[in-house]
C-alpha positions in Angstrom: -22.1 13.9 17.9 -22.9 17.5 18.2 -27.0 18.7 18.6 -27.7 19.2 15.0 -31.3 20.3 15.2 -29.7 24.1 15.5 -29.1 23.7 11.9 -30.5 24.8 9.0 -31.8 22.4 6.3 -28.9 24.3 4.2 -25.9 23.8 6.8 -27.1 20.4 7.1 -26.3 19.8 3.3 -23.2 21.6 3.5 -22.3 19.5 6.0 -23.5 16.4 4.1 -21.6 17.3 1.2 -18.2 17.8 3.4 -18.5 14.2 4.9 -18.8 13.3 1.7 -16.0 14.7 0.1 -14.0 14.2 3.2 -15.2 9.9 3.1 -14.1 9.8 -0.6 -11.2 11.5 -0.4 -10.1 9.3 2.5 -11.0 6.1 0.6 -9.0 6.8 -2.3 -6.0 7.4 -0.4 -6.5 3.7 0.7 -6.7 2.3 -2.9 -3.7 4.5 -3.7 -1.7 2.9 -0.6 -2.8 -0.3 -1.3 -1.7 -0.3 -5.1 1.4 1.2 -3.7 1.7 -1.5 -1.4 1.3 -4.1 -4.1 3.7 -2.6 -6.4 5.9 -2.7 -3.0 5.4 -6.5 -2.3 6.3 -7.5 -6.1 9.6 -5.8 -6.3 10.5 -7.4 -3.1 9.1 -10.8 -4.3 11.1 -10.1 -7.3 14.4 -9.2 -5.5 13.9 -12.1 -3.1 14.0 -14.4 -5.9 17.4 -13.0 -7.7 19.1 -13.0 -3.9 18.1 -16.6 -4.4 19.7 -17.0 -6.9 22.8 -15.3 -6.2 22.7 -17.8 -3.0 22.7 -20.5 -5.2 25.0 -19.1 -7.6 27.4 -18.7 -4.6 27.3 -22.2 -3.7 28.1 -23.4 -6.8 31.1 -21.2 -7.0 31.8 -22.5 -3.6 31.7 -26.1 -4.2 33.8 -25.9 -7.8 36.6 -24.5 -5.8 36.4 -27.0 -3.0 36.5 -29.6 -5.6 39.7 -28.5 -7.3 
């Protein structure tokens, strides 16, 4: 960290401010990732579960025709 006793009281709270806005800004873009990630892990939950059944559809199928 830099010597900040060559500030002003002023540029200190300019610099205060920034963090701040810089901190908060970061942060959201982690809630907004980890919605997105969310929303990622349900559709593949969701297509993991028709590939499963399409599996088992396909065995079915399979099995009918071995049994004619």
């Amino acid at each position: 960290m830099e010597n900040l006793s060559e500030y002003t009281p002023t540029e200190l709270l300019r610099m205060i401010n920034k963090t701040k806005i810089d901190h908060d800004h970061i942060k959201q873009e982690i809630v907004d990732n980890t919605y997105r990630i969310d929303e990622l892990e349900k559709t593949i939950n969701d297509k993991i579960d028709e590939l499963s059944n399409i599996e088992k559809n396909y065995i079915e199928l399979i099995e009918e025709l071995n049994n004619r």
